[in-house]
C-alpha positions as CSV (number, residue, x, y, z in Angstrom):
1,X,154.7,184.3,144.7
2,X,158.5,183.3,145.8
3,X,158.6,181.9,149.2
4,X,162.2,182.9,151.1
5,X,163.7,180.8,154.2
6,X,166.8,182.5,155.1
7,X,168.9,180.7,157.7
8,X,171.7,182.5,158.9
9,X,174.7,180.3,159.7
10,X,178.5,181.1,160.4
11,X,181.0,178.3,159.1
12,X,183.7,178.2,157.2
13,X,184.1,177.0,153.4
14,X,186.5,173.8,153.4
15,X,186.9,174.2,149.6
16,X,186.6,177.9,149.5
17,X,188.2,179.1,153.3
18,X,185.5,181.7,153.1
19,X,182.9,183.2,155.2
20,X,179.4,181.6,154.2
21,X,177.3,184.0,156.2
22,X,173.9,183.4,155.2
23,X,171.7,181.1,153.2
24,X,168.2,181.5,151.4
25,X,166.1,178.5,149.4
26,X,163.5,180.4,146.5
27,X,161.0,178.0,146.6
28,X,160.1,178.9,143.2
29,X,163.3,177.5,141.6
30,X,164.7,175.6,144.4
31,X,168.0,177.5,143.7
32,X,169.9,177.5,147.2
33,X,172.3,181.0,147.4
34,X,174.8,181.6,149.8
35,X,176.3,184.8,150.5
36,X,180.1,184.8,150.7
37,X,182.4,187.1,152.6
38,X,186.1,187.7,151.4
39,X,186.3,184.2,149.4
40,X,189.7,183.1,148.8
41,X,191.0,180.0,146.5
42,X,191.7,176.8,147.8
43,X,195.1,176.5,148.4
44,X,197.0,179.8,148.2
45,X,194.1,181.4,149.8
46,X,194.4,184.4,147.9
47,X,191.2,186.6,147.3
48,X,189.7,186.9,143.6
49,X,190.6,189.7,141.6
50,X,187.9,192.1,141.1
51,X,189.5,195.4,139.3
52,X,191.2,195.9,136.3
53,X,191.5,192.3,135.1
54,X,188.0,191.1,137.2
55,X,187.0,187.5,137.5
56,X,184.3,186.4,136.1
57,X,181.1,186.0,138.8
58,X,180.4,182.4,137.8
59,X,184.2,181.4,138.0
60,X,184.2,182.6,141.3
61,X,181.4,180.6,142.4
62,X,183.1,177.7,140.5
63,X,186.1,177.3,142.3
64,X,184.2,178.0,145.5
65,X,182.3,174.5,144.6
66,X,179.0,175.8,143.8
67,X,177.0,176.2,140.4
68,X,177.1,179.5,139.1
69,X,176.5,183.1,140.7
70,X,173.6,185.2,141.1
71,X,174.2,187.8,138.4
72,X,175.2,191.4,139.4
73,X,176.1,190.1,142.8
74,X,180.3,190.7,143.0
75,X,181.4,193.4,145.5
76,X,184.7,194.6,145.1
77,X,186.8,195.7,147.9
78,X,188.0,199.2,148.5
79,X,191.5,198.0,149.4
80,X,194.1,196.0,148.0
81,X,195.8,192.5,148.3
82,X,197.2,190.3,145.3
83,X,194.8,188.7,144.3
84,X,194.1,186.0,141.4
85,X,191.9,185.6,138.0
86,X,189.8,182.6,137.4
87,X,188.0,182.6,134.3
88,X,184.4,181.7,133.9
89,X,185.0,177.7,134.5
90,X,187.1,178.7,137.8
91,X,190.5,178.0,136.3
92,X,192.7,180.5,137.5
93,X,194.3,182.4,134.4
94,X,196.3,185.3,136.0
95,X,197.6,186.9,139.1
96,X,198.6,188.5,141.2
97,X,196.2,191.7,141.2
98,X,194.9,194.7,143.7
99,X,191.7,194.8,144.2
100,X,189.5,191.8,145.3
101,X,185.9,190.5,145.7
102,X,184.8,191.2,149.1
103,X,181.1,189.5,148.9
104,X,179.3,187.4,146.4
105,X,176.3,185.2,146.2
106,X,176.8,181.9,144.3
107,X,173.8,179.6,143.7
108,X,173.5,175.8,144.8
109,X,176.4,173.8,145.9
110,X,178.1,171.8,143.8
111,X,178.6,168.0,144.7
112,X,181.9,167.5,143.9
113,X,184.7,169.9,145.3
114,X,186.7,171.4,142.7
115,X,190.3,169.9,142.6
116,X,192.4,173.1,141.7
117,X,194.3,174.5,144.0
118,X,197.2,177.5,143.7
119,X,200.1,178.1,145.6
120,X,201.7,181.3,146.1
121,X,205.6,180.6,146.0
122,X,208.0,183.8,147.0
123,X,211.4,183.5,145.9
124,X,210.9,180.5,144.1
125,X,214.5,178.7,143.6
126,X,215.2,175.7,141.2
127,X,215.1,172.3,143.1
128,X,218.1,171.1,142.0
129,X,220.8,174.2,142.1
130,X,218.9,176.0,144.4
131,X,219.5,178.9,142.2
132,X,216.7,181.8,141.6
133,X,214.9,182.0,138.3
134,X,215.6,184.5,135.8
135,X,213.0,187.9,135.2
136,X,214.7,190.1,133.0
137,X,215.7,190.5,129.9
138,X,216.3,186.7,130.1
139,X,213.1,185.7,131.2
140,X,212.4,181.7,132.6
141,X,209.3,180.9,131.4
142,X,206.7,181.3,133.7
143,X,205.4,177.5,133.3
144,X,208.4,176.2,134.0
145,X,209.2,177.7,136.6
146,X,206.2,176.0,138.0
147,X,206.9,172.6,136.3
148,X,210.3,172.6,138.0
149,X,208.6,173.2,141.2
150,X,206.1,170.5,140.9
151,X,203.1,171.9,139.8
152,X,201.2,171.4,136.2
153,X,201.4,175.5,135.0
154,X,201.5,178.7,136.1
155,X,198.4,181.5,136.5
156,X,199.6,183.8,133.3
157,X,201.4,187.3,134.4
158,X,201.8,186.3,137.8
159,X,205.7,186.2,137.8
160,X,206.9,189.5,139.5
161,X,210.9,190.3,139.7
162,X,213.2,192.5,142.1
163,X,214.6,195.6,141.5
164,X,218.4,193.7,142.5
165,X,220.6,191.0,141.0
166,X,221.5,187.4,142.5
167,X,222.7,184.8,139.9
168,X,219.8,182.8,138.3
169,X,219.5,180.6,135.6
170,X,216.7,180.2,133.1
171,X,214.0,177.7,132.5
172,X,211.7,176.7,129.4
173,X,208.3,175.8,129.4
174,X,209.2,172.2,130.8
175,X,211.2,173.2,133.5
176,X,214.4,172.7,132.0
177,X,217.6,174.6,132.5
178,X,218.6,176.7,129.2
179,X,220.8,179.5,130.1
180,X,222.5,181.3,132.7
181,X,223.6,182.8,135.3
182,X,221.5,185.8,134.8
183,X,221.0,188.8,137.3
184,X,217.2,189.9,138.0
185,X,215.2,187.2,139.9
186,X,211.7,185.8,140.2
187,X,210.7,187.0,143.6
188,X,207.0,186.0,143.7
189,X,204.8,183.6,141.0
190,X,201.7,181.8,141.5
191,X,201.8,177.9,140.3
192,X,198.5,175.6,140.0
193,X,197.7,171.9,139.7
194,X,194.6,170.0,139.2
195,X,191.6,170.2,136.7
């Protein structure tokens, strides 16, 4: 017979900067769950994706800091914000999406945070020229973009462009400059570092 102790408590998730709302112990397996409202990454603070191109439930819980998730337990929004993939290790893979996880049980904190984090950058302009980064036709590479920004790569897909032209060069997977000036720019990308 499973014996519950549910203590509710309201604080907020240094590593996650989410809602831990309430927290159970199954005395059976002495997993610890905690139920999670509206968790975002550490460091952009964007929600997880949850349609189209879903996270994965335990990658979720990974880059929240915990163990794994209880299965089944992801609940999707019914409204949009961008949003980011992490894949089932908590790396974040892709972004930006719609739709996002609005609650989620993960299992038993972790000890160690996870050391991760993503950054949203909008407009992101080289460091050097100050120039805007190229999105059509003579696409930068997204990495680079992120490498000449600082950070180790980029979340795959996540560079969106504007529908009008400024002169901006192009990047390669370094960070290098190898062509311009171009016309369509990078107005929105998400970078990462860590892990």
């Amino acid at each position: 017979m499973k014996s519950i102790i549910l203590a509710s408590t309201f604080l907020i998730a240094v590593s996650a900067q989410a809602m831990e709302t309430e927290k159970s112990v199954d005395s059976t397996t002495g997993d610890t769950s905690t139920l999670i409202n509206r968790p975002t990454h550490f460091g952009s603070h964007r929600p997880f994706s949850a349609y189209l191109n879903p996270s994965s439930e335990n990658g979720v819980c990974k880059a929240l800091g915990h163990e794994k998730a209880a299965a089944g337990s992801l609940r999707s929004s019914d409204s949009k914000a961008n949003s980011i993939k992490v894949d089932a290790n908590g790396s974040v893979v892709g972004g930006p999406y719609d739709y996002f996880v609005n609650q989620i049980v993960c299992l038993n904190k972790a000890s160690a945070l996870p050391n991760e984090k993503s950054v949203q950058i909008i407009n992101p302009t080289h460091p050097d020229s100050g120039l805007g980064y190229s999105a059509y036709l003579h696409p930068s590479s997204e990495d680079g973009i992120c490498v000449a920004s600082g950070y180790q790569r980029a979340a795959t897909g996540s560079l969106r462009s504007a529908d009008s032209r400024a002169n901006t060069i192009q990047v390669d997977s370094n960070g290098s400059v190898i062509g311009g000036p171009y016309d369509y720019y990078a107005t929105l990308i998400i970078c990462v570092t860590g892990r």
